[in-house]
C-alpha positions in Angstrom: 100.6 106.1 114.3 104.3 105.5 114.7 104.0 104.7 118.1 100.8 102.7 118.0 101.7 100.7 115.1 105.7 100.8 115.4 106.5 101.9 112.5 110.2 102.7 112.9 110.6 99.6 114.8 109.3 97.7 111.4 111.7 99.9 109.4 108.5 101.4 107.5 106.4 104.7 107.1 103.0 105.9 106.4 103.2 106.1 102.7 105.0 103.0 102.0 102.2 101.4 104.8 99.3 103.3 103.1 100.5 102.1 99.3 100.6 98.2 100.6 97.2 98.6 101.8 95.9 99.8 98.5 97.9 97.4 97.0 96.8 94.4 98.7 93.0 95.9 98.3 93.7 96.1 94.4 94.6 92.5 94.3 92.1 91.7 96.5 88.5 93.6 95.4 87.9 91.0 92.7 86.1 89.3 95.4 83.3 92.5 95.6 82.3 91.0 92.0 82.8 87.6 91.9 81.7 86.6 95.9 77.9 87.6 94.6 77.7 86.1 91.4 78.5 82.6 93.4 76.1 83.1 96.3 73.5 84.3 93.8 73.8 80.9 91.8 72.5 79.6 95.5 69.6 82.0 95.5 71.1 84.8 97.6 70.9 88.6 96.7 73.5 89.4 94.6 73.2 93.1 95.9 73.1 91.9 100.0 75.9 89.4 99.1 77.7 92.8 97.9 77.4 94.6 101.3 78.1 92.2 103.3 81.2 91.0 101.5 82.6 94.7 101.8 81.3 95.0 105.6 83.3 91.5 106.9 86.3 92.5 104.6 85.9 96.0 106.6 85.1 94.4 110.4 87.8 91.4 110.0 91.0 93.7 108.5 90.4 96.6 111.5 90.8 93.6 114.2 93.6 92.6 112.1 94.7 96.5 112.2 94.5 97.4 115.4 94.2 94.3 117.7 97.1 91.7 115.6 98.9 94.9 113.9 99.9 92.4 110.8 99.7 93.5 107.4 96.9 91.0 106.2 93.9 91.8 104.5 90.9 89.3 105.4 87.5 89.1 103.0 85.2 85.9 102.3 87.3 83.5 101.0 87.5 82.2 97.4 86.7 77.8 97.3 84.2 78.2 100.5 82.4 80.3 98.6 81.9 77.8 96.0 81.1 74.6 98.1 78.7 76.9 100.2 76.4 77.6 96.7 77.5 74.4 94.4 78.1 71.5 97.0 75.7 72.5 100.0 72.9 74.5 98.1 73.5 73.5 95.0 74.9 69.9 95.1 74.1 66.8 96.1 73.3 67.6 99.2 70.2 70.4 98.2 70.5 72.6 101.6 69.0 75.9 101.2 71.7 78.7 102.0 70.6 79.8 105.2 71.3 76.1 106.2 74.6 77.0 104.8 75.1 80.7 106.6 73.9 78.4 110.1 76.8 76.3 109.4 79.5 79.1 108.8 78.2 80.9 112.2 78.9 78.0 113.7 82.0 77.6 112.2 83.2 80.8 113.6 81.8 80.3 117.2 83.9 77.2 117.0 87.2 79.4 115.9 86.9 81.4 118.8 86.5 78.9 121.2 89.5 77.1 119.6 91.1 81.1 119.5 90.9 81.5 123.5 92.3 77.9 124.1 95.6 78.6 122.1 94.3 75.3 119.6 95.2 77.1 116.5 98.2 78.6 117.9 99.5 74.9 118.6 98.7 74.3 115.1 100.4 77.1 113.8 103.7 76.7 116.1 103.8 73.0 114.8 104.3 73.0 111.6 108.1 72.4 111.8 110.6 75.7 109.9 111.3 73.8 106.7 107.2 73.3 106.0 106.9 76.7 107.0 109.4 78.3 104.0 108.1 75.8 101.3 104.2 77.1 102.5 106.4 80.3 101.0 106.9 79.1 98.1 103.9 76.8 97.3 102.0 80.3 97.8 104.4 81.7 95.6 103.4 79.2 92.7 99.9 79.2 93.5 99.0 82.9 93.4 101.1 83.3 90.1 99.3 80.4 88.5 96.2 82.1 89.5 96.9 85.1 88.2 98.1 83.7 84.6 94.9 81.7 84.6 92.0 84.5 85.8 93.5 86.3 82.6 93.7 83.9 80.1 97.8 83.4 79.6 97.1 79.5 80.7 94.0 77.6 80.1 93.3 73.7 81.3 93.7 71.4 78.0 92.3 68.0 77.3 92.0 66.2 80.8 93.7 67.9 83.7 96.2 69.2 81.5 97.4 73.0 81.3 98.0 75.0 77.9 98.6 78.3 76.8 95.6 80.4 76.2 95.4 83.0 73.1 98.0 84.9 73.9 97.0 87.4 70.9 93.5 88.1 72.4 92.8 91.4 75.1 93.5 89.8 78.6 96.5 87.7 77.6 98.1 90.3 76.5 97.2 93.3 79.1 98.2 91.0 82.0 102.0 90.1 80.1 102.1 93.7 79.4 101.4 94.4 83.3 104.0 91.7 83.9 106.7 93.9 81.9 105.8 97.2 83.0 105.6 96.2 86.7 109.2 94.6 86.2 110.9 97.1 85.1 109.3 99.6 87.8 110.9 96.7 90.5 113.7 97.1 88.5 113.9 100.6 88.7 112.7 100.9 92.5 109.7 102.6 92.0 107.5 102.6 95.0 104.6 101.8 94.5 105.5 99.3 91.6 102.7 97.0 92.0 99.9 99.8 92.4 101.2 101.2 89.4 101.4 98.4 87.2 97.6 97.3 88.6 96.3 101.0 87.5 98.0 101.1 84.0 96.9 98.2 83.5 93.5 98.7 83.8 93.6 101.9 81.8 95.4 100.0 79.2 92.7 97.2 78.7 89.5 99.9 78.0 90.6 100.6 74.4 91.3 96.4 73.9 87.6 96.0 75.5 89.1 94.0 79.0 88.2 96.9 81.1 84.7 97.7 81.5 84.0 100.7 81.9 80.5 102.4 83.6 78.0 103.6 81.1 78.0 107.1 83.1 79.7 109.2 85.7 76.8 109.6 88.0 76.6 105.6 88.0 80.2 106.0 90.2 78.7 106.9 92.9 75.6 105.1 95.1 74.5 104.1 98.3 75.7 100.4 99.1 72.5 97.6 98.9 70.9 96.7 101.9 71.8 93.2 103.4 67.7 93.1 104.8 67.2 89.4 102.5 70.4 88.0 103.6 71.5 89.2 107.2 71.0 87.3 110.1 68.9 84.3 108.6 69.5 80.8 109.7 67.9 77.7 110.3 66.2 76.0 113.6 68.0 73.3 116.1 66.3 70.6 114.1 68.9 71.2 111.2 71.6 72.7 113.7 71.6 69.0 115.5 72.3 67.1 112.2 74.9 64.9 110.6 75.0 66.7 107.3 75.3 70.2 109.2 77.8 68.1 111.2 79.8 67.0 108.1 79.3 70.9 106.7 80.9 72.4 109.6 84.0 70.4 109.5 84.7 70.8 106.2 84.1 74.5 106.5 86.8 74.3 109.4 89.5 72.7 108.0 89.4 74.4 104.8 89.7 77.4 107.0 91.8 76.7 109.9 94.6 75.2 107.3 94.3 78.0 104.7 94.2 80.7 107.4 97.5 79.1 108.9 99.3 78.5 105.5 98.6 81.7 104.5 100.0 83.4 107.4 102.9 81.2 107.2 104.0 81.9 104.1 103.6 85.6 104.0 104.8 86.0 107.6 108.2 83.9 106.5 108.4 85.6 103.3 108.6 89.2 105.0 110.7 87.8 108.0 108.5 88.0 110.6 109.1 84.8 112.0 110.7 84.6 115.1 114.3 82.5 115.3 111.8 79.7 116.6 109.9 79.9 113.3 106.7 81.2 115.8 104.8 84.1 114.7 104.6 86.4 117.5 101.0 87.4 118.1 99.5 84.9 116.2 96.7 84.1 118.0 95.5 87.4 117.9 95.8 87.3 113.8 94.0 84.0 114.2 91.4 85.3 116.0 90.7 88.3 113.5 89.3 85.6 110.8 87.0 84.3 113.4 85.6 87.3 114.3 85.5 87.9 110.8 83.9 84.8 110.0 80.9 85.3 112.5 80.3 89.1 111.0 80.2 87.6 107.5 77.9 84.8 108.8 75.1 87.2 110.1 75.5 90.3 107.3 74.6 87.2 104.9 78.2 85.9 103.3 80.4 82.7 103.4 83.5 82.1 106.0 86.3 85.2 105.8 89.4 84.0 105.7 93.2 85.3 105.6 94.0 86.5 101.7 96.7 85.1 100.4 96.9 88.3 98.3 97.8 90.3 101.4 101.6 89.0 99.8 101.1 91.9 97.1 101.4 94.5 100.0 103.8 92.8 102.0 106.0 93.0 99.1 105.3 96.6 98.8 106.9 97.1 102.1 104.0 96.8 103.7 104.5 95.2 107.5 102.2 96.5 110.0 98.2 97.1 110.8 98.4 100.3 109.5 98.8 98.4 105.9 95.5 96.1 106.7 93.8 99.2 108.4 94.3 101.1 104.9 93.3 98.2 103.0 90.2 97.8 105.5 89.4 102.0 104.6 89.5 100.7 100.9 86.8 98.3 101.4 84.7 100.7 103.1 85.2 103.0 100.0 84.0 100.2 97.7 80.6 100.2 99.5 80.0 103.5 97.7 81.8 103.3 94.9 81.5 100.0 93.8 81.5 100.5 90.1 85.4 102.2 90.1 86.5 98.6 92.0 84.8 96.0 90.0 85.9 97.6 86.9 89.6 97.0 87.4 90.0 93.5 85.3 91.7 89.9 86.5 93.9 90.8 83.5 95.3 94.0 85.5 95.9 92.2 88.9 97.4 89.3 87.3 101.1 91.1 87.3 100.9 91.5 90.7 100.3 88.1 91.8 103.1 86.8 89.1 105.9 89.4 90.3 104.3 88.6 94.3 105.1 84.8 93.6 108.1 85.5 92.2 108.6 87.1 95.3 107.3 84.5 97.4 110.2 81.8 96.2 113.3 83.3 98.3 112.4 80.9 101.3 112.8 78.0 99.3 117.1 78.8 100.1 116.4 78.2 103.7 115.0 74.9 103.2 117.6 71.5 103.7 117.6 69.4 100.8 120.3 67.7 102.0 118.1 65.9 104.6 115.2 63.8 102.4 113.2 63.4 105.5 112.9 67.1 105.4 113.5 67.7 101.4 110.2 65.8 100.2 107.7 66.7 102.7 108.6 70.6 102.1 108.5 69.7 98.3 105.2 67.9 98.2 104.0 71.0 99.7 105.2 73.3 97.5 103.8 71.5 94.1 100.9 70.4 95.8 99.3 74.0 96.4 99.4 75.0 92.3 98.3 71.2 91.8 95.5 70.7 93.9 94.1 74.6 93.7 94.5 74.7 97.2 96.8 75.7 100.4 95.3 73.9 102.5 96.1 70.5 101.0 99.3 71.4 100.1 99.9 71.5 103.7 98.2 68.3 104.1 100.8 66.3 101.8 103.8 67.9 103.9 103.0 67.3 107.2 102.1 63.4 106.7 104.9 62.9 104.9 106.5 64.6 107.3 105.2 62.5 109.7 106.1 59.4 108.1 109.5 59.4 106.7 110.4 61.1 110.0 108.9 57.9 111.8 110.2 55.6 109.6 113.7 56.7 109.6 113.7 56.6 113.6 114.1 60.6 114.4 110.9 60.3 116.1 112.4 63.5 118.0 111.2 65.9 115.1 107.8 64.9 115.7 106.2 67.0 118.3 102.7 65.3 119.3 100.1 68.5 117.9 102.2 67.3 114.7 101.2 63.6 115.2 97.7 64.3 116.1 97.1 66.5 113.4 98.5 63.9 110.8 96.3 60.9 111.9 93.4 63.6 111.7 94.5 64.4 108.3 94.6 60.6 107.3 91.0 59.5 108.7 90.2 62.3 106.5 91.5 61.1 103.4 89.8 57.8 103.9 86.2 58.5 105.9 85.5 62.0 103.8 
């Protein structure tokens, strides 16, 4: 494994690699329970949705193991879930959800294509150093705000306003408690810090009635669902060769391509692996994992698998080769049979982790030149944008037109490499044809 995965060379081992994986599974396995319950709003089986969530998390984190070596974990992604069952099935547009799983196949076919040709590569290599640190930190701020909101610590107010929640009820308080306790083991260097904080956590919240416990031991164990009413069903050419599938696929692939690349981005900058060019080495290879990823989920029966943003939980357990997504990935396979030990473990319990991992996520934002506004604002826009809008992918949309622009207008046209142009005018016919 040392020589495979290079672990000296990474200045790591096979516990600290092992720990991030179940780290980064822990934060992540919320998606076994809630990735059904949003596909069976759009008339999926909840129990085939459950399968085939684990078996893309599984097939999508081994080619990130063993073919990128990076330390990502990769599952359906939250958001594309929810515009596959309450926008396409759901929504206005009343598509049944094999119309939907069509699209997302066709989404992935797309991602490799675009893989082999290096297109997502460009992409990635052009978003210039400065955007990549405050993707960093925007990451930072959006996973903690996730986690303070899955467990109740902030609520939304009146309007679009944010309050505190009731910080005297069961969640509120398990997750600040976690937030403490995880702390001090960071404080303390404790290895395994997060893990530990996620597990106490847990075992905490039964007594306060957060945790959830089975109603019996034997109920523990059980042989996964079969995907049989949800794997491989799609719909003819007559809907493939349509302008709503046309309008579905691209909004599937630019959620995707830009959350994917932010994602790697920011974790990849926050546990230095950025090269002194800003490039991710190998990143086309990481790129291609989600693809791969996304086809599997497509015909098991399960939205677009993405890059986790999560994966930051294991990174910042020291975790920084495939060996960390490959125990993650052995994780997920587990789940399949015990499914009940997983989905037990609260929002309120992972919610310390993502606070300490954003807190973690904020050391880039040093690297970034305030002194220079045509760099300063776009990387801030960026950075607020990702908590405000609920998503990465827009975050990164702000930053690179205003990058664009106040580059332009202030005549260093120099900084502004032409995949950088392109992808800016792209981003503004969006804005104002979608």
């Amino acid at each position: 494994m040392d020589k495979f995965f290079k672990l000296k060379e990474n200045n790591t081992d096979v516990r600290t690699e092992l720990i991030a994986g179940i780290t980064t599974f822990m934060t992540m396995s919320y998606i076994l329970a809630v990735n059904p319950i949003i596909l069976g709003d759009a008339g999926m089986d909840m129990g085939g949705v459950f399968t085939a969530t684990a078996l893309s998390a599984v097939i999508a984190t081994t080619v990130m193991a063993l073919y990128a070596k990076y330390p990502f974990g990769l599952a359906p992604g939250m958001g594309l879930n929810a515009f596959f069952a309450y926008t396409v099935v759901l929504g206005d547009m009343g598509k049944s959800w094999q119309f939907a799983l069509t699209a997302i196949l066709i989404e992935g076919i797309i991602f490799v294509v675009l893989s082999l040709f290096n297109v997502r590569e460009a992409i990635f290599n052009s978003i210039p150093t400065n955007l990549k640190n405050a993707v960093s930190v925007g990451i930072g701020l959006f996973i903690a705000f996730l986690g303070l909101d899955s467990a109740g610590v902030i609520q939304t107010g009146d309007g679009t306003l944010l309050g505190l929640g009731d910080l005297t009820s069961g969640a509120p308080l398990v997750a600040m408690f976690g937030i403490v306790l995880t702390g001090f083991l960071f404080a303390k260097n404790v290895k395994g810090a997060l893990l530990i904080g996620i597990l106490t956590s847990t075992i905490i919240g039964i007594p306060m009635g957060v945790t959830q416990t089975p109603e019996s031991i034997s109920s523990l164990i059980s042989l996964p669902p079969s995907v049989s009413e949800v794997a491989f069903q799609f719909v003819g050419f007559d809907e493939i060769f349509s302008w709503d599938m046309l309008i579905v696929v691209f909004t599937f692939l630019f959620v995707d391509i830009f959350d994917t690349v932010g994602t790697l981005a920011g974790v990849a900058s926050k546990a230095g692996m950025l090269d002194e060019n800003g490039q991710l080495p190998r990143v086309n290879k990481a790129l291609l994992a989600d693809a791969v990823g996304t086809i599997s989920g497509a015909c098991l029966g399960t939205s677009t698998v993405t890059t986790f943003v999560e994966s930051a939980s294991g990174v910042a357990e020291g975790g920084r080769t495939g060996l960390t997504a490959l125990s993650t990935a052995g994780m997920f396979a587990l789940s399949l049979f015990f499914a009940p030990i997983f989905i037990m473990i609260p929002a309120a319990a992972t919610a310390s982790a993502l606070v300490i991992v954003g807190l973690f996520m904020m050391s880039p934002i040093k690297e970034i030149d305030f002194n220079d506004y045509t760099e300063a604002i776009p990387a801030f826009l960026t950075i607020i944008m990702m908590p405000f809008s609920n998503s990465i992918a827009e975050g990164i949309v702000f930053g690179m037109i205003s990058y664009t622009l106040l580059k332009g207008i202030t005549g260093k046209f120099k900084d502004i490499s032409w995949t950088m142009l392109i992808i800016s005018l792209l981003f503004i016919a969006r804005i104002v044809f979608m």
